[in-house]
C-alpha positions as CSV (number, residue, x, y, z in Angstrom):
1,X,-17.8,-85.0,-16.5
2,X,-17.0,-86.9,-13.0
3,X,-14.1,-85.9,-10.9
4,X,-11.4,-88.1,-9.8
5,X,-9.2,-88.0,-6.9
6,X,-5.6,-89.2,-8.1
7,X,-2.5,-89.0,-6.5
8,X,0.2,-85.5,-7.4
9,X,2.5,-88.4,-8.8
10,X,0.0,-89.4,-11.4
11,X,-0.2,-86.0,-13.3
12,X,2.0,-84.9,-16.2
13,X,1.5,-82.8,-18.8
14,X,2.3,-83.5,-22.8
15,X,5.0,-80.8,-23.0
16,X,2.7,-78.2,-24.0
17,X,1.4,-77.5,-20.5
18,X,-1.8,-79.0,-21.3
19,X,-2.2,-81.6,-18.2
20,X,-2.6,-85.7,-18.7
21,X,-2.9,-88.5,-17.1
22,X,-1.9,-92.1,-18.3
23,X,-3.6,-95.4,-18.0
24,X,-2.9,-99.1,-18.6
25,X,-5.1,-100.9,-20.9
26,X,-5.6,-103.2,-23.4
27,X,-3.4,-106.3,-24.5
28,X,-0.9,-106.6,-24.0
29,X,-1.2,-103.8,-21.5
30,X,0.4,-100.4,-22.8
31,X,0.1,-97.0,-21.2
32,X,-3.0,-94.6,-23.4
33,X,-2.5,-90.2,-22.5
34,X,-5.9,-88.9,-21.6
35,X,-6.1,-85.1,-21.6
36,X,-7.4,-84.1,-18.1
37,X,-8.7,-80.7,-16.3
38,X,-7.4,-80.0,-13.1
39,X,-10.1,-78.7,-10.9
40,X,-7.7,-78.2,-7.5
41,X,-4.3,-79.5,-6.2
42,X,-4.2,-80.8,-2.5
43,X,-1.2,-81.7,-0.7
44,X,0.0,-84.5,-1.9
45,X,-3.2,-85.3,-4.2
46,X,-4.7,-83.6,-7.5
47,X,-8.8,-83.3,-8.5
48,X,-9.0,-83.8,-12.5
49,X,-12.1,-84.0,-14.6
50,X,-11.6,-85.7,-18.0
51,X,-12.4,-88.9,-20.0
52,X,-11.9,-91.0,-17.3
53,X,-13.6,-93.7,-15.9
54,X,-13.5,-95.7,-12.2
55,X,-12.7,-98.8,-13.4
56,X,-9.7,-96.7,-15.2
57,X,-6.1,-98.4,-13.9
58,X,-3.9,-94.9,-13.7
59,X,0.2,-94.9,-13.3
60,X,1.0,-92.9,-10.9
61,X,4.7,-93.5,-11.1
62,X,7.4,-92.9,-14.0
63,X,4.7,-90.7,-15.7
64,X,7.6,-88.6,-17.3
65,X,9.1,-91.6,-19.1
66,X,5.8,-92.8,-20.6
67,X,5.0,-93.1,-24.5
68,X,1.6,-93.8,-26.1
69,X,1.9,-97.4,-26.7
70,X,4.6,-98.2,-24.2
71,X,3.8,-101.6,-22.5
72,X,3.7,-101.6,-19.0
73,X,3.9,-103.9,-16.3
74,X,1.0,-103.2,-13.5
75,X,2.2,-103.1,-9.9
76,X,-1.0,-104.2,-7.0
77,X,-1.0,-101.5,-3.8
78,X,-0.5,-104.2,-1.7
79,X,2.0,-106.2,-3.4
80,X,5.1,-106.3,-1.0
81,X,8.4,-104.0,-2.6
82,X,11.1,-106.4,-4.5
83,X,13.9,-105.8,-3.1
């Protein structure tokens, strides 16, 4: 399986201690768990093997309040903050 560098903010876990990350796909779009290794933590950054893939969009905020199904509303990097 590949590795994948991903922000600390993106990991959760499923309440079970077993580690996840979410993506956003589909249509409408809607936040999918994917069960995820964690092969290190880093400072402010995580290495995770899993069934990702790197055209995969990831949250990496508000990953406690997410629900399988939950639509979400995809935020660019370089979008300027609403203030």
């Amino acid at each position: 399986a590949q590795t994948f560098r991903l922000p600390a903010s993106a990991l959760g876990d499923d309440g079970k201690k077993n580690a996840r990350v979410w993506i956003a796909k589909g249509s409408p779009i809607a936040a999918q768990a994917v069960p995820v290794t964690v092969q290190q933590y880093l400072h402010d950054a995580v290495i995770v093997s899993g069934d990702l893939h790197a055209d995969d969009k990831v949250i990496t905020a508000g990953v406690h309040l997410l629900t399988p199904g939950m639509l979400v509303q995809p935020v660019l990097r370089s979008a300027p903050a609403a203030l």
